[in-house]
NUVEX-230089 format. One record per residue (C-alpha): residue number from 0; residue in three letters; x, y, z. Coordinates in pm, whole numbers, plus 50000, padded with zeros to 5 digits. Layout:
BEGIN
<node i="NUM" aa="ALA" east="X" north="Y" up="Z"/>
...
//
This chain:
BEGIN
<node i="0" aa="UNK" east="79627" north="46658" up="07605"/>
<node i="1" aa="UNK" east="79270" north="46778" up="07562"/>
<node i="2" aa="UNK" east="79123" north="46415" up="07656"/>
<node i="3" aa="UNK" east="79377" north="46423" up="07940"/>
<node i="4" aa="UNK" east="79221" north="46757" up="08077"/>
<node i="5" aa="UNK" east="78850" north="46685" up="07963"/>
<node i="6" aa="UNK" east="78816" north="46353" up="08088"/>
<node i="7" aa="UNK" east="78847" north="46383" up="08453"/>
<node i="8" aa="UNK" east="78561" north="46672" up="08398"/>
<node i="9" aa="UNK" east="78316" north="46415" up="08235"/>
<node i="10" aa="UNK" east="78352" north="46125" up="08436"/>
<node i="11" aa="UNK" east="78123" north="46010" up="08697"/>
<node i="12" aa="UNK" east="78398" north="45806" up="08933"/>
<node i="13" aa="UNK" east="78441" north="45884" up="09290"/>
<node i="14" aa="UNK" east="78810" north="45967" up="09371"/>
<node i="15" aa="UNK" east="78782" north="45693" up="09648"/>
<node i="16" aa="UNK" east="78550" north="45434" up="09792"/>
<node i="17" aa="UNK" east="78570" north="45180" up="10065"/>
<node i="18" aa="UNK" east="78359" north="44972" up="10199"/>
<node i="19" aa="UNK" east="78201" north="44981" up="10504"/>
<node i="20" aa="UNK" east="77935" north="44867" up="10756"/>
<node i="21" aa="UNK" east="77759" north="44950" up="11059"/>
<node i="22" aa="UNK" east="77972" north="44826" up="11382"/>
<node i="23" aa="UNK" east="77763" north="44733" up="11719"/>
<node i="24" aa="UNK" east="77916" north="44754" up="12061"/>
<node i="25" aa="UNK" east="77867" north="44408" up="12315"/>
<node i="26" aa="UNK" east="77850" north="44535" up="12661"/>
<node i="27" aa="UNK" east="77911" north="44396" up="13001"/>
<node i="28" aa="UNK" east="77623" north="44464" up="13203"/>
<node i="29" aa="UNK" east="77813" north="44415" up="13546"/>
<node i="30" aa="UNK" east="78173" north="44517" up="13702"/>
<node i="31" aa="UNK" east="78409" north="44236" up="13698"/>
<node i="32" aa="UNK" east="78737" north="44045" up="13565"/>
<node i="33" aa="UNK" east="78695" north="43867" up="13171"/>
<node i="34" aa="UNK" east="78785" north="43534" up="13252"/>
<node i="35" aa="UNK" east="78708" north="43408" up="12935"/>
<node i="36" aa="UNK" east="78678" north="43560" up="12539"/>
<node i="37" aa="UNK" east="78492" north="43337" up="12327"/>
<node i="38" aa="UNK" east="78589" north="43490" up="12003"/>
<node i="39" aa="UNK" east="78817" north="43646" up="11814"/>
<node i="40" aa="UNK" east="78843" north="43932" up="11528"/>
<node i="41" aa="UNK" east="78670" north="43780" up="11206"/>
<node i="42" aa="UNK" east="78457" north="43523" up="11374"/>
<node i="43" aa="UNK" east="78115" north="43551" up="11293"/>
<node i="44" aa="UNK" east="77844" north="43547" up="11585"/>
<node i="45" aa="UNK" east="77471" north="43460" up="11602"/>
<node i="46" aa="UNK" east="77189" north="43588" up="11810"/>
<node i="47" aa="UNK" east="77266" north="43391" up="12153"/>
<node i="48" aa="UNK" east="77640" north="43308" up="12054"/>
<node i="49" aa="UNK" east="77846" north="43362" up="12363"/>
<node i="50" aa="UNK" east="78103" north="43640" up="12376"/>
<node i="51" aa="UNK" east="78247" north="43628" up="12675"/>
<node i="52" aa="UNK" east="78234" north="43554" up="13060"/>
<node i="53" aa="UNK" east="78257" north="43830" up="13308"/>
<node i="54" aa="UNK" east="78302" north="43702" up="13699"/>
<node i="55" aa="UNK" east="78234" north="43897" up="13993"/>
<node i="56" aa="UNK" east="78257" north="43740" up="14260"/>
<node i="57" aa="UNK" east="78193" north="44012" up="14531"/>
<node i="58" aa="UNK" east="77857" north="44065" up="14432"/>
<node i="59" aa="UNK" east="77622" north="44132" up="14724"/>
<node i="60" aa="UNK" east="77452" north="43805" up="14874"/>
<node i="61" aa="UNK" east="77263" north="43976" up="15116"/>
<node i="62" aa="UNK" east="76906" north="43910" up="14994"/>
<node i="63" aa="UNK" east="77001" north="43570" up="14952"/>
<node i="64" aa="UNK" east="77154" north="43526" up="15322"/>
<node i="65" aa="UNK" east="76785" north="43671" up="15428"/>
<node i="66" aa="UNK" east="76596" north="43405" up="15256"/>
<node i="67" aa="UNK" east="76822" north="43148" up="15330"/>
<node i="68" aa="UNK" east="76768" north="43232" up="15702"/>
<node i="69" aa="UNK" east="76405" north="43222" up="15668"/>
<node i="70" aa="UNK" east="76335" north="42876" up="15452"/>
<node i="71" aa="UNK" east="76566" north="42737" up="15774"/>
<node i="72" aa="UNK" east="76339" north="42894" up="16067"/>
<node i="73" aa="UNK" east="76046" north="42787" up="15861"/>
<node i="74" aa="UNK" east="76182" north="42452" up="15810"/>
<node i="75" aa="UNK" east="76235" north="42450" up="16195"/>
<node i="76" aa="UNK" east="75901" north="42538" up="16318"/>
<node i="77" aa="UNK" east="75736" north="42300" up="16033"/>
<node i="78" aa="UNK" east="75941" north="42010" up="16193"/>
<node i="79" aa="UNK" east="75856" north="42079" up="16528"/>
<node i="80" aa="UNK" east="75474" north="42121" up="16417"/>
<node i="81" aa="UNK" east="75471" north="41771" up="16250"/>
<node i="82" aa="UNK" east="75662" north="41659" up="16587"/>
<node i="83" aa="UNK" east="75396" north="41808" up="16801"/>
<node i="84" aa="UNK" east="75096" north="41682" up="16510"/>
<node i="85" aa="UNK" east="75238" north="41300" up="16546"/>
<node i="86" aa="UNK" east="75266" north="41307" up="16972"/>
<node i="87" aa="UNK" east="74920" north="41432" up="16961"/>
<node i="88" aa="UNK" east="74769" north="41197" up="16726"/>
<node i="89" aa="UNK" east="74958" north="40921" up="16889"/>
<node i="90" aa="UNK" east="74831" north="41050" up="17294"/>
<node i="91" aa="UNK" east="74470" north="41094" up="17151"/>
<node i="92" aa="UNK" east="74465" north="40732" up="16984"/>
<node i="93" aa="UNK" east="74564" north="40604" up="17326"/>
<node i="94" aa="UNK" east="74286" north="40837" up="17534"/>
<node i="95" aa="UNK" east="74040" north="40714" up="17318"/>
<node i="96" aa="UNK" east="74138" north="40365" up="17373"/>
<node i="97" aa="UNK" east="74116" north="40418" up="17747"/>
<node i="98" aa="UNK" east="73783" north="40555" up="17686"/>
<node i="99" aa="UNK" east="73700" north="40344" up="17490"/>
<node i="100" aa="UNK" east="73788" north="40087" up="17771"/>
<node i="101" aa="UNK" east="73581" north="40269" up="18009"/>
<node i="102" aa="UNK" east="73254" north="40285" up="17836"/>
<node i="103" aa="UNK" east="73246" north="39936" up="17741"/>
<node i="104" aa="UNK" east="73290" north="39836" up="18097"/>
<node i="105" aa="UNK" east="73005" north="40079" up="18175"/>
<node i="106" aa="UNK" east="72751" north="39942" up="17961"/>
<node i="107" aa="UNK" east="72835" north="39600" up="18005"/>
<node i="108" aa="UNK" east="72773" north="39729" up="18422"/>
<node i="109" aa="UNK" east="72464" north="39872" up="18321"/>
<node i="110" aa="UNK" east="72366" north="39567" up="18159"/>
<node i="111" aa="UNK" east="72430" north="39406" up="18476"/>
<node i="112" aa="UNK" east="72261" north="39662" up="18672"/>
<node i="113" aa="UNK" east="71964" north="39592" up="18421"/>
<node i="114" aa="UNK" east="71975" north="39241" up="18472"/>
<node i="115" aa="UNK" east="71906" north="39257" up="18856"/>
<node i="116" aa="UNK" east="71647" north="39515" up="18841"/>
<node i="117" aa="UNK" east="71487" north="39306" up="18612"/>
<node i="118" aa="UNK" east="71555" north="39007" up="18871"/>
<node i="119" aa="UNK" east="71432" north="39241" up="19179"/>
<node i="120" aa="UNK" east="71126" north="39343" up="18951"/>
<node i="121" aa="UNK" east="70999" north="38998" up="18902"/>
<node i="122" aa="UNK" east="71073" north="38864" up="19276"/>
<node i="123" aa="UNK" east="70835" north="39231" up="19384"/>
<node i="124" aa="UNK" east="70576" north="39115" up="19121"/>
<node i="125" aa="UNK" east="70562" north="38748" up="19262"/>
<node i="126" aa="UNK" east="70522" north="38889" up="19655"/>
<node i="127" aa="UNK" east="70227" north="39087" up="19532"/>
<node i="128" aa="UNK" east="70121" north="38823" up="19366"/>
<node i="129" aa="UNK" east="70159" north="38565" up="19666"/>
<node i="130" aa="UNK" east="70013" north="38825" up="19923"/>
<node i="131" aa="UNK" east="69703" north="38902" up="19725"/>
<node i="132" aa="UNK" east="69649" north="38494" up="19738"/>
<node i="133" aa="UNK" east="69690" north="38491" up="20089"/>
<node i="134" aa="UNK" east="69437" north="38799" up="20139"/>
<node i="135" aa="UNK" east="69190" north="38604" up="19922"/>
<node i="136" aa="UNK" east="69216" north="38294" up="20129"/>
<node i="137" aa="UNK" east="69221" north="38510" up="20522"/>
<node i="138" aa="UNK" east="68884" north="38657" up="20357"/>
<node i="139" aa="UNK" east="68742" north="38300" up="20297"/>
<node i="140" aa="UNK" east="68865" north="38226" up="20639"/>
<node i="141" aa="UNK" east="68738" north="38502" up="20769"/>
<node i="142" aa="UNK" east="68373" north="38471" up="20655"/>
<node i="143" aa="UNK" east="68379" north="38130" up="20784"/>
<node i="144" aa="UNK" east="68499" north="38221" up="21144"/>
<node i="145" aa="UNK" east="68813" north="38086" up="21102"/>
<node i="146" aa="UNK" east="69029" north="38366" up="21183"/>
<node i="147" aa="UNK" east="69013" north="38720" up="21347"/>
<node i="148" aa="UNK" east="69015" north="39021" up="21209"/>
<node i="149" aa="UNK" east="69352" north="39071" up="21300"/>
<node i="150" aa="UNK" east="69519" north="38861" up="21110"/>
<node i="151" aa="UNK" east="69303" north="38995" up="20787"/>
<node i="152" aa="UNK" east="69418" north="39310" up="20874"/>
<node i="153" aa="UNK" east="69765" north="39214" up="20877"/>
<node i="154" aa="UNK" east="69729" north="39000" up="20547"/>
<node i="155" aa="UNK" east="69610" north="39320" up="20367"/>
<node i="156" aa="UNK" east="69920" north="39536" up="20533"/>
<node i="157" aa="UNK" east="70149" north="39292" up="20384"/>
<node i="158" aa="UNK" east="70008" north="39296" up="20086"/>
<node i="159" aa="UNK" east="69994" north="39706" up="20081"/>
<node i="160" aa="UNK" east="70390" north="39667" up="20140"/>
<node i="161" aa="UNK" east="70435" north="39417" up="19902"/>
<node i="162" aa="UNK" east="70288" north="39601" up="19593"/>
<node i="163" aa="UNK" east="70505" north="39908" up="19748"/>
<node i="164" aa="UNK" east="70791" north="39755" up="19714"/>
<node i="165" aa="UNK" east="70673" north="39606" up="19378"/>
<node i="166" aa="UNK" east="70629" north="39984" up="19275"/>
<node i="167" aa="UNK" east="70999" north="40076" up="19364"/>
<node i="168" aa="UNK" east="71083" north="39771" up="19190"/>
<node i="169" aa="UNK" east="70914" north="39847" up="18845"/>
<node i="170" aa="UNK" east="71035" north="40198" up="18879"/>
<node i="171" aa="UNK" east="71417" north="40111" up="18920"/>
<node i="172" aa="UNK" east="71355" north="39854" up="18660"/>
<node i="173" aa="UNK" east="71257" north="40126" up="18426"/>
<node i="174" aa="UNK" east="71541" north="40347" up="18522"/>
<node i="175" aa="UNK" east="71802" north="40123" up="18449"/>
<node i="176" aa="UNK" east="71635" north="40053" up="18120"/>
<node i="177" aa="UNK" east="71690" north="40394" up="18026"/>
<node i="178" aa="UNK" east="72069" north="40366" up="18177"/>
<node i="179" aa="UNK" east="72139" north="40113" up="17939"/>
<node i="180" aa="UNK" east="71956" north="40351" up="17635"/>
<node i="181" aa="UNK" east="72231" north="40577" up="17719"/>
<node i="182" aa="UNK" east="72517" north="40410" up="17739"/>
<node i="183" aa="UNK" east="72442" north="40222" up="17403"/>
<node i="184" aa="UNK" east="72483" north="40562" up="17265"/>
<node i="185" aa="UNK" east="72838" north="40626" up="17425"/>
<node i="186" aa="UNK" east="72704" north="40804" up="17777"/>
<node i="187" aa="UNK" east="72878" north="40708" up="18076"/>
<node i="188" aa="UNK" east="72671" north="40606" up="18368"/>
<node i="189" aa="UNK" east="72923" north="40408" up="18551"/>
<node i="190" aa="UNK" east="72932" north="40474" up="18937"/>
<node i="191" aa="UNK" east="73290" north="40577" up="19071"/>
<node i="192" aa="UNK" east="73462" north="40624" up="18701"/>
<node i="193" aa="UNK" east="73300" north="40908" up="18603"/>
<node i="194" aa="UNK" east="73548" north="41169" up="18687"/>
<node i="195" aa="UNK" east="73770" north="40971" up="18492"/>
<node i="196" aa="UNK" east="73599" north="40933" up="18210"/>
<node i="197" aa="UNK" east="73526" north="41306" up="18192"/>
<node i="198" aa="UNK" east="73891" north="41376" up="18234"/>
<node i="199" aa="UNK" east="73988" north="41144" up="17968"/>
<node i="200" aa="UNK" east="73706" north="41288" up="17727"/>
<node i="201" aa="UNK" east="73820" north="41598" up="17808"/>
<node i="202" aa="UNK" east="74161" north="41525" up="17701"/>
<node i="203" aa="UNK" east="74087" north="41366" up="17416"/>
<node i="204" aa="UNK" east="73896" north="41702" up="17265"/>
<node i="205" aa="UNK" east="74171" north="41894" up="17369"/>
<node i="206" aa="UNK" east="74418" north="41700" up="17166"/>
<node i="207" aa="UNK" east="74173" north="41685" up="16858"/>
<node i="208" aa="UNK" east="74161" north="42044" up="16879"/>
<node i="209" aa="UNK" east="74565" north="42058" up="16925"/>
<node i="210" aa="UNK" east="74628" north="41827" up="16617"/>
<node i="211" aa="UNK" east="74380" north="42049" up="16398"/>
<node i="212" aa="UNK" east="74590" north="42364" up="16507"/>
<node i="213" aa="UNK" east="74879" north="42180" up="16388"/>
<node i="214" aa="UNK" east="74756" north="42055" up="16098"/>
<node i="215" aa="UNK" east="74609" north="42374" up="15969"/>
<node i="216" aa="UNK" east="74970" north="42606" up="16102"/>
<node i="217" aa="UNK" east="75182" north="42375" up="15937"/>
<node i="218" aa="UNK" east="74982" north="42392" up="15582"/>
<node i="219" aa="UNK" east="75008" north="42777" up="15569"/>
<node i="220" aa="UNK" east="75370" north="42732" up="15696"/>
<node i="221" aa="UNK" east="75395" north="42473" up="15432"/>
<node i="222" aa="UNK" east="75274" north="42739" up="15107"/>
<node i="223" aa="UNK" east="75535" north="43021" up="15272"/>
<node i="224" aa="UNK" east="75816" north="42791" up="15307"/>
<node i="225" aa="UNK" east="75753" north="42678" up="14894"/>
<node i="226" aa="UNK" east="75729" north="43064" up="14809"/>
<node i="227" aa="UNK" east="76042" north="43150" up="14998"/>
<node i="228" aa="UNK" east="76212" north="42882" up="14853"/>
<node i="229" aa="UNK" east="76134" north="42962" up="14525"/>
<node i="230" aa="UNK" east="76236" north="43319" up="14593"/>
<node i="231" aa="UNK" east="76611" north="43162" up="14705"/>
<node i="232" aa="UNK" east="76632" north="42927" up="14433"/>
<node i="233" aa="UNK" east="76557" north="43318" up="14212"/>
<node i="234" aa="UNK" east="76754" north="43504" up="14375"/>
<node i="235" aa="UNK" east="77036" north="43232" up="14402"/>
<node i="236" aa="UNK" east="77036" north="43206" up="14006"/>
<node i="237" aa="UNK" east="77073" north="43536" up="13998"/>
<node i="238" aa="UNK" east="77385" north="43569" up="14231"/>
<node i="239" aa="UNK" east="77529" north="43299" up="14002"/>
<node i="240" aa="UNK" east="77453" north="43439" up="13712"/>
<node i="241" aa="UNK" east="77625" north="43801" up="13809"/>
<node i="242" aa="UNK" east="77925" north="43605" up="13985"/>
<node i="243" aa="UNK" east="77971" north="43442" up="13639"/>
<node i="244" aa="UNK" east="77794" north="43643" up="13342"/>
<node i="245" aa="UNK" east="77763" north="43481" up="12992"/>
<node i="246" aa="UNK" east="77761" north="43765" up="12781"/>
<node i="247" aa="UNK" east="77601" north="43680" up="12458"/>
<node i="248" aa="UNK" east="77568" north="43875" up="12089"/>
<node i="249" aa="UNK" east="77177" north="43993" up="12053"/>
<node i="250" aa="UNK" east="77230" north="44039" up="11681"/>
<node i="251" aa="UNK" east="77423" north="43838" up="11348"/>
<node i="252" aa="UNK" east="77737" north="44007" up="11244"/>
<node i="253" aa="UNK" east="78100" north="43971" up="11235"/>
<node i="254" aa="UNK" east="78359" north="44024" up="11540"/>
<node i="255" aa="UNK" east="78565" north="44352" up="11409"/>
<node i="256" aa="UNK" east="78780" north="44402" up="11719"/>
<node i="257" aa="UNK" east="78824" north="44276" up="12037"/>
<node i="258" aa="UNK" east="78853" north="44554" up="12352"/>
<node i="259" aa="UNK" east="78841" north="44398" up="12633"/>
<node i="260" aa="UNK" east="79092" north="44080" up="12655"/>
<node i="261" aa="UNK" east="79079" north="43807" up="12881"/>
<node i="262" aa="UNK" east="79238" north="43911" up="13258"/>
<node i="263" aa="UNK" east="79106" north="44279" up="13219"/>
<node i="264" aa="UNK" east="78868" north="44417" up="13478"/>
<node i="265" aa="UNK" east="78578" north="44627" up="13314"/>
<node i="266" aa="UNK" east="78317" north="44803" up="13465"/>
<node i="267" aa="UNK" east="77959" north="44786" up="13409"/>
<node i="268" aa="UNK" east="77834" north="44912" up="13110"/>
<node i="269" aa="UNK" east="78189" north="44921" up="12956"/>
<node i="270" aa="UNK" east="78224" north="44765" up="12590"/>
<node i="271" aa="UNK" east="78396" north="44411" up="12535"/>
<node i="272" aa="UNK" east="78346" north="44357" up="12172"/>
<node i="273" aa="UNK" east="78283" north="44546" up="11801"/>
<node i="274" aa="UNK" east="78087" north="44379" up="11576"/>
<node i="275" aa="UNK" east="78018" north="44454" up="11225"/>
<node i="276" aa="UNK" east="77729" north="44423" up="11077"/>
<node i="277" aa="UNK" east="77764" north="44274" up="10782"/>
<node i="278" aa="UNK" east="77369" north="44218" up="10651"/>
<node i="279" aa="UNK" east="77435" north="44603" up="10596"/>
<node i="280" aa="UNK" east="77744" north="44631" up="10392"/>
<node i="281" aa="UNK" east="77767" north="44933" up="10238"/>
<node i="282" aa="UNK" east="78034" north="45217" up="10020"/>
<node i="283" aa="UNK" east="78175" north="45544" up="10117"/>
<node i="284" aa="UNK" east="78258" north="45748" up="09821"/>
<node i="285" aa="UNK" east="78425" north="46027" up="09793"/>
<node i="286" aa="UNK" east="78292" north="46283" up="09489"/>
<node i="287" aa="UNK" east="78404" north="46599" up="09370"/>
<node i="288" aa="UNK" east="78255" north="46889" up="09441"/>
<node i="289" aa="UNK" east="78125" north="46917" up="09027"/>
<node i="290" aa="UNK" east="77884" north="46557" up="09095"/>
<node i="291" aa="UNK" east="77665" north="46778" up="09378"/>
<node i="292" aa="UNK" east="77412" north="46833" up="09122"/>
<node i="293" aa="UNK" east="77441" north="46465" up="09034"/>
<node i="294" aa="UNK" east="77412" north="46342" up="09362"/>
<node i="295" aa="UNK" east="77053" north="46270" up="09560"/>
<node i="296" aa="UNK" east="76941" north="46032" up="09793"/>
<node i="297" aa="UNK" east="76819" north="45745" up="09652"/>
<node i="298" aa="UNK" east="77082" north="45762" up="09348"/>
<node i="299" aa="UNK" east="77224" north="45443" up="09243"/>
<node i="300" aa="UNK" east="77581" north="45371" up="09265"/>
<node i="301" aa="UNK" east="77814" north="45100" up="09071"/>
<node i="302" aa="UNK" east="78061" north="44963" up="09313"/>
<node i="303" aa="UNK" east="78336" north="44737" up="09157"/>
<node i="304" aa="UNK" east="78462" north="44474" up="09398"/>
<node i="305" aa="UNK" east="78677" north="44302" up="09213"/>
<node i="306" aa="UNK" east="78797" north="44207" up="08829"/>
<node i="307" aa="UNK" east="78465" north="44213" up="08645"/>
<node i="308" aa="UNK" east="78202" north="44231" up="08986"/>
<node i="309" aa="UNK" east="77982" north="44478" up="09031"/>
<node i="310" aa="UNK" east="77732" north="44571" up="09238"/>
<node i="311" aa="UNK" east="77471" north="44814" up="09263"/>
<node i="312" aa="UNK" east="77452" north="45025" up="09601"/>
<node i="313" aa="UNK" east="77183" north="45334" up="09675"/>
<node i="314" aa="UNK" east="77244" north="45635" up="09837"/>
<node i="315" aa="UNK" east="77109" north="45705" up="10162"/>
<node i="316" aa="UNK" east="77309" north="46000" up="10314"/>
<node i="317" aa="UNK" east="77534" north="46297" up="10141"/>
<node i="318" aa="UNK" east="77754" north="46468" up="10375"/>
<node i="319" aa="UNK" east="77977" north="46716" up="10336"/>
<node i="320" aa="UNK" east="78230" north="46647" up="10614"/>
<node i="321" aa="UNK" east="78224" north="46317" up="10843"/>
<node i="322" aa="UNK" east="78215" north="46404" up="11224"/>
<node i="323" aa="UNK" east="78394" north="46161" up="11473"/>
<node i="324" aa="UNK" east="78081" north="46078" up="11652"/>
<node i="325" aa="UNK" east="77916" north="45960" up="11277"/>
<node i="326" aa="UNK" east="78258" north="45753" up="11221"/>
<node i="327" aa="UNK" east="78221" north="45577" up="11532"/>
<node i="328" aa="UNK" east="77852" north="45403" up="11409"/>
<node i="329" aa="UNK" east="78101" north="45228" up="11140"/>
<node i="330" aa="UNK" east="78368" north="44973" up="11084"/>
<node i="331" aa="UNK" east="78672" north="45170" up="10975"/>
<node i="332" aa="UNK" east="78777" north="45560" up="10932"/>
<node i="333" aa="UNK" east="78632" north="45747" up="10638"/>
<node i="334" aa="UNK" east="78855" north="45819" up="10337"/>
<node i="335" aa="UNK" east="79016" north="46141" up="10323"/>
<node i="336" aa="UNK" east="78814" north="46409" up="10129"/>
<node i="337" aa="UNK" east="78980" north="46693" up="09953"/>
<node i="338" aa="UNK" east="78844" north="47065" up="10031"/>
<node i="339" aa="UNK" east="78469" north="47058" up="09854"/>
<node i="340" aa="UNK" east="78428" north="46697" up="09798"/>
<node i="341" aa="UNK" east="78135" north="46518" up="09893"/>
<node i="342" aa="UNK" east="78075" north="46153" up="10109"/>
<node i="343" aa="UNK" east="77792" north="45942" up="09982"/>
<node i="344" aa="UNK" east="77744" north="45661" up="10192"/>
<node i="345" aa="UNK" east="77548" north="45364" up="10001"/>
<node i="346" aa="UNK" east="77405" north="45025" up="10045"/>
<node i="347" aa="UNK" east="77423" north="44744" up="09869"/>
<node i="348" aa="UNK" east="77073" north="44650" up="09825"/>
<node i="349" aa="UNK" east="77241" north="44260" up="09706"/>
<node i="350" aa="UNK" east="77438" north="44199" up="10047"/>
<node i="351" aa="UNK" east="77446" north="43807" up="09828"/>
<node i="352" aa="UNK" east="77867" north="43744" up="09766"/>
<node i="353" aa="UNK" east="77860" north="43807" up="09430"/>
<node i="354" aa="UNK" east="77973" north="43557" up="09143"/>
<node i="355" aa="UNK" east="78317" north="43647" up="08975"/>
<node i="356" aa="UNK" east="78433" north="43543" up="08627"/>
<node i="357" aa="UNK" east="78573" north="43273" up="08744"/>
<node i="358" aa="UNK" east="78273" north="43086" up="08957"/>
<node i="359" aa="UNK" east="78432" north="43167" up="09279"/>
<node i="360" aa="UNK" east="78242" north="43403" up="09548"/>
<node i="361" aa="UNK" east="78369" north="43708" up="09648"/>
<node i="362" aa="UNK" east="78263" north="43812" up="10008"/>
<node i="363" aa="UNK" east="78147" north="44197" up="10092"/>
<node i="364" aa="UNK" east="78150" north="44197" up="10431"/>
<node i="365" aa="UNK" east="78551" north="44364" up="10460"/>
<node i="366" aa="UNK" east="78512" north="44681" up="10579"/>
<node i="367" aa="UNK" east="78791" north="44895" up="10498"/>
<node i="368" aa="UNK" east="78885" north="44725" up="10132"/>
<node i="369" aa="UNK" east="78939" north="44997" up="09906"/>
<node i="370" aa="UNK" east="78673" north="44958" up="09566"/>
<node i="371" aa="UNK" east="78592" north="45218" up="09311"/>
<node i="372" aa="UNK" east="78251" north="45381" up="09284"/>
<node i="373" aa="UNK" east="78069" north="45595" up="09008"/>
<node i="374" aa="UNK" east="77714" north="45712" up="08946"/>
<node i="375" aa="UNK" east="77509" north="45418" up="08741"/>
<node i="376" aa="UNK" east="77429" north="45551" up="08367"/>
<node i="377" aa="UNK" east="77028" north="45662" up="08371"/>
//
């Protein structure tokens, strides 16, 4: 009877343990209908493992309908600039052929022009020539008697007109020398084309400076049509996305209870999945009041699992009651503490299944299996 009596007051056992782990909510971040749960309770999820798809498919589309509408009036008024770029182009090839046209036929008239100036030139040159024989021989005459003065007056007037005319002569020969000088190097001295020529350069200019325009409008068009586009192609991923978001786990653990099924409609924010973390298995013990003095953080704890396995755990928190809120950070409920007792929630520092007597591994992460604790013998 004594042992019976003493025994309880010397032992160093809680009067219950469980263990236990941190649990993790998995939030939707959008409103919507859970079309599809990709796990169930027990399954074990990764960082990136998907958890479940939430569709919404009234999500607003309005920026997208905005940038839509401007990559298609951009698109527009690119397609009517490269319209506009290739009629140009095309009218001012064909201009300058016409030109083109016209100044060759000018300089091959100038050439002709040349050609009889030179002709006119050489016929003046030969009258002088011819006359100032003539007034050589009247002046023999002359001195001989043979003729009057008259006529040796009128030899030397003919020659006086005949080296004026030879003057105009070397003088249009020289300005059609010069004509052909110019149009060699693309001036038009045609007679009676000229206007035209002027119109078509004219033209031509205006078109070069119409196709640059072009050219130059339709490049900046070009860089705001690729940023818009990327901004649609943005914010269309992003309308997908929320129309059909892949919720997926952040951290390792294991799925502890499902709360949203497939078919509900949950809100934003609202929580579709508990997962336990089971890299942080732990105990709750409950010890009498008498251990207190035991009892510090950082004390070590021997937690039997099963037949013959034990593990070590350390303290990290001694409360004297559990409040809801603190209850809610873990797997499963507290155990039930009498008036006094104490809860001293431990880690396992091995969170390794540990080896049991018969080879076999036996798994901590089960949150709510009942074990037995007691303080570890200094």
């Amino acid at each position: 009877m004594i042992a019976t009596l003493v025994k309880p007051l010397l032992s160093s056992q809680a009067t219950r343990a469980v263990l236990q782990a941190p649990v993790g909510l998995i939030t939707s971040p959008i409103s919507g209908v859970v079309t599809q749960m990709a796990v169930r309770s027990r399954d074990a999820v990764a960082p990136g493992t998907l958890v479940a798809t939430v569709r919404n498919p009234t999500v607003s589309q309005e920026i997208l309908t905005t940038l839509t509408t401007q990559r298609l009036a951009l698109q527009s008024q690119l397609s009517q600039l490269s319209n506009q770029y290739k009629s140009d182009s095309q009218e001012m090839r064909a201009v300058g052929q016409q030109a083109q046209v016209h100044r060759q036929a000018s300089l091959a008239q100038s050439w002709e022009a040349w050609e009889i100036a030179q002709r006119q030139r050489e016929v003046a040159h030969s009258v002088v020539a011819e006359q100032e024989n003539k007034v050589r021989t009247n002046e023999a005459l002359l001195k001989e008697g043979a003729i009057s003065e008259q006529v040796m007056n009128a030899a030397e007037a003919q020659l006086s007109t005949a080296r004026a005319n030879a003057a105009v002569a070397e003088q249009a020969f020289v300005g059609q020398a010069q004509t052909v000088v110019s149009a060699g190097q693309g001036a038009f001295v045609g007679t009676g084309g000229n206007n035209l020529f002027q119109t078509l350069a004219s033209r031509r200019e205006a078109l070069r400076n119409s196709t640059e325009r072009a050219r130059q409008d339709g490049t900046a068009i070009y860089q705001q049509l690729k940023q818009i586009a990327q901004l649609e192609a943005d914010e269309r991923r992003r309308v997908d996305k929320l129309a059909a978001y892949e919720v997926k786990a952040s951290q390792p653990g294991m799925v502890h209870t499902v709360l949203a099924p497939e078919g509900a409609y949950v809100t934003a924010g609202a929580s579709l999945v508990r997962v336990t973390d089971c890299s942080r298995i732990g105990v709750v013990a409950v010890f009498p009041a008498r251990l207190a003095k035991r009892l510090s953080i950082g004390s070590v704890l021997d937690v039997t699992v099963a037949d013959n396995v034990t593990v070590p755990a350390r303290v990290e928190q001694l409360l004297p009651v559990a409040s809801d809120a603190l209850q809610s950070t873990y797997s499963v409920p507290f155990p039930y503490a009498e008036q006094g007792s104490i809860y001293a929630v431990a880690r396992i520092e091995n969170a390794e299944p540990p080896q049991s007597a018969d080879g076999s591994r036996q798994t901590l992460c089960v949150p709510g299996k009942v074990v037995s604790a007691s303080l570890a013998k200094a």
